[in-house]
C-alpha positions in Angstrom: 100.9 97.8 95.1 98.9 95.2 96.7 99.6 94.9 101.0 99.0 92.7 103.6 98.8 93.9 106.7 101.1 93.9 108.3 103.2 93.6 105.4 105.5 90.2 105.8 108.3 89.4 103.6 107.2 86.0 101.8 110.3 84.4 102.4 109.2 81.7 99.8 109.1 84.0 96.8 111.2 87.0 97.8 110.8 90.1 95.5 113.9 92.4 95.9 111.8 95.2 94.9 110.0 94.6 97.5 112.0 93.6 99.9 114.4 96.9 99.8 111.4 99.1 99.8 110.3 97.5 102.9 113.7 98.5 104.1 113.5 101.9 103.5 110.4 101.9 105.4 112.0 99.9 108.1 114.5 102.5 108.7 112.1 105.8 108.5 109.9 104.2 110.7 112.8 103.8 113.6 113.7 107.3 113.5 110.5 108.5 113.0 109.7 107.0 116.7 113.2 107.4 118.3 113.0 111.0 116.8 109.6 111.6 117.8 110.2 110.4 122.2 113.2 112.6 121.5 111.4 115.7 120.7 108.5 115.2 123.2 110.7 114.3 125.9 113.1 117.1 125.8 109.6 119.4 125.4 108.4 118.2 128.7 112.2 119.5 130.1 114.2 116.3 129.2 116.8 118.5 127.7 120.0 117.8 127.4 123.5 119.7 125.6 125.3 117.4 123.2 123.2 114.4 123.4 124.4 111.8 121.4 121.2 110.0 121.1 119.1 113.2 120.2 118.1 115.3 117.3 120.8 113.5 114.6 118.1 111.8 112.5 120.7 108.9 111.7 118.8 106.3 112.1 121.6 103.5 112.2 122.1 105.3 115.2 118.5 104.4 116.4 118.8 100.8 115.2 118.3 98.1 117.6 119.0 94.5 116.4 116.5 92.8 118.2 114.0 95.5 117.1 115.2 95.4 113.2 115.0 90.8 113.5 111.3 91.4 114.6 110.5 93.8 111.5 112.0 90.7 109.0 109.8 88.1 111.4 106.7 90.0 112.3 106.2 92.8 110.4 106.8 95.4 112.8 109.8 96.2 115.5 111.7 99.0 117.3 113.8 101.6 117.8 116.6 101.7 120.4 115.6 102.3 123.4 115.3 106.5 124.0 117.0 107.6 127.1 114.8 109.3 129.4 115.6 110.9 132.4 112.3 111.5 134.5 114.3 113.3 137.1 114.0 116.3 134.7 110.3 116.2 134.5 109.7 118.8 137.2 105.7 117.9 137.2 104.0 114.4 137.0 107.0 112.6 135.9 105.2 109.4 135.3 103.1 110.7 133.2 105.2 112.7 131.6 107.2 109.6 131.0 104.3 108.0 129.4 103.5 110.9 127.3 107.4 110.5 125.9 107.3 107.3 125.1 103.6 106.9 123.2 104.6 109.9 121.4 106.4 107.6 119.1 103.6 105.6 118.3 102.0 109.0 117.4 105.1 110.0 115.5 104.5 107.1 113.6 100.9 107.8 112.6 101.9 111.2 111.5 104.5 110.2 109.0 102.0 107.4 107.5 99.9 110.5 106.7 102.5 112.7 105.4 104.0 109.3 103.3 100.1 108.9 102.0 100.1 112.2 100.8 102.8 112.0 98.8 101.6 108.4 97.4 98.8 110.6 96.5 100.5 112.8 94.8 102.7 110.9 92.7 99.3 108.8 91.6 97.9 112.0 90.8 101.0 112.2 88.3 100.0 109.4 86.5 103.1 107.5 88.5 103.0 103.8 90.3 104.0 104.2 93.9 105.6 101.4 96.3 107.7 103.5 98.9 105.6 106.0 99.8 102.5 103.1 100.6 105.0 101.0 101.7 105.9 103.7 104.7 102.3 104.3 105.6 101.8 100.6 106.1 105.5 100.2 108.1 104.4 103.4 110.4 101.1 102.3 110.7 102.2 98.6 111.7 104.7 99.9 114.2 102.2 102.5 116.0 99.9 99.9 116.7 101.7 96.8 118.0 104.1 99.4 119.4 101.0 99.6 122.1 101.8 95.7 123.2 102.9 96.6 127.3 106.1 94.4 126.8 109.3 96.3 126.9 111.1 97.6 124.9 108.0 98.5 123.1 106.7 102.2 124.1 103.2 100.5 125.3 105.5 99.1 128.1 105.2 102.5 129.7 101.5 102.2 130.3 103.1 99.6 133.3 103.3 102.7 135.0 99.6 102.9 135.3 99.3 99.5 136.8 102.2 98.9 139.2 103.5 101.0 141.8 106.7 102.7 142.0 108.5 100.2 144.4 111.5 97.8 144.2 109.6 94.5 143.5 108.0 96.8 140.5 111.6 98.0 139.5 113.3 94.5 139.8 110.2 93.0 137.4 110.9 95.5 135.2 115.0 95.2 134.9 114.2 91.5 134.0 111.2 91.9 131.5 113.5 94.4 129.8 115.9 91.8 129.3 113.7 88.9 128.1 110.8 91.2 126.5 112.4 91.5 123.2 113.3 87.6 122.7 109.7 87.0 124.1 108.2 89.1 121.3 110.1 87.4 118.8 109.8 84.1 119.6 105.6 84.4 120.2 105.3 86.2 116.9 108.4 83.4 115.4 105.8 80.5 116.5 102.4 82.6 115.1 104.3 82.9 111.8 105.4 79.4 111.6 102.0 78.0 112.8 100.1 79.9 110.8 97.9 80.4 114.2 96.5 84.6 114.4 97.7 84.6 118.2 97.9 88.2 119.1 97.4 89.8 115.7 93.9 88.4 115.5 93.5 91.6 117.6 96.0 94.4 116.2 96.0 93.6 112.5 92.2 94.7 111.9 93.1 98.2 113.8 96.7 98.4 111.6 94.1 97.4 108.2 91.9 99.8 109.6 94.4 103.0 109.9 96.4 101.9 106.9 93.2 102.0 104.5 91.8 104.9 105.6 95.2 106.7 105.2 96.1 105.4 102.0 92.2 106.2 100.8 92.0 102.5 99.9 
């Protein structure tokens, strides 16, 4: 099966082949991230009895809207927003925080290399795979423009780095968390419209890059 990358749905000629494979990849990819701040998060003393949002690997549960719209525009999206409680980080709490949050990017990466493993595997049985590639090429795409420091993406949390821990920094960041995810998809609406690279003139070399080297392409 033949990719771009990222892959984008041509809207023009839709293939519903296609189309529901790339939503099966969609939806591992969300839990794959959500799943994966989860873990680290709760490693690092994030714990929690009962959680609701933890450890149920439904990932309608870990559906955002916004996030799933950007994966049919872009190519890529997010998970809902993991709750994190940096209170419970008894050491470094902002990095800690950070650590959380990029795990997901990292969970993502992981379960490209376990998907192109099994898309080897199945070739090795003289089979045609789509979902398996398909996966590697979601997870890949959503590790790496998951690294954009716009919320809610888990890059955001490299703000930490930047900006001090003040109100003016917490009152920028109540309000970017509002408008980040309609500013990520209308810039990447107007770069698919307009045919223009913008941003991915930057990202979608590194997402080719990952992607072929984990599919052995």
């Amino acid at each position: 099966m033949n990719f771009n990358f990222p892959y984008l749905i041509d809207y023009a000629h839709l293939e519903v082949e296609n189309v529901a494979v790339f939503c099966v990849a969609v939806l591992v990819a969300m839990m794959v991230s959500a799943e994966g701040q989860a873990f680290i998060a709760t490693l690092l003393g994030d714990s929690r009895k009962g959680a609701t949002d933890r450890f149920h690997f439904n990932v309608f549960l870990h559906m955002s809207l916004l996030g799933t719209l950007n994966f049919l525009v872009a190519g890529f999206g997010w998970a809902k927003e993991m709750d994190i409680d940096t209170a419970k980080f008894k050491n470094h709490p902002r990095v800690f925080l950070i650590i959380s949050r990029l795990s997901g990017p990292i969970a993502n990466v992981l379960m490209a290399n376990i998907a192109a493993s099994l898309s080897w595997l199945v070739g090795t049985f003289g089979f045609e795979d789509k979902v398996f590639s398909m996966i590697a090429v979601v997870n890949v795409t959503m590790a790496v423009y998951g690294l954009i420091m716009i919320p809610p993406l888990p890059g955001s949390a490299l703000l930490y780095v930047f900006f001090s821990d003040n109100d003016f920094f917490h009152k920028v960041k109540k309000y970017l968390n509002i408008i980040g995810p309609f500013l990520i998809i209308g810039t990447f609406g107007v770069v698919r419209l307009s045919g223009w690279d913008g941003i991915s003139r930057v990202f979608t070399p590194v997402v080719s890059a990952i992607t072929k080297a984990t599919l052995g392409l």
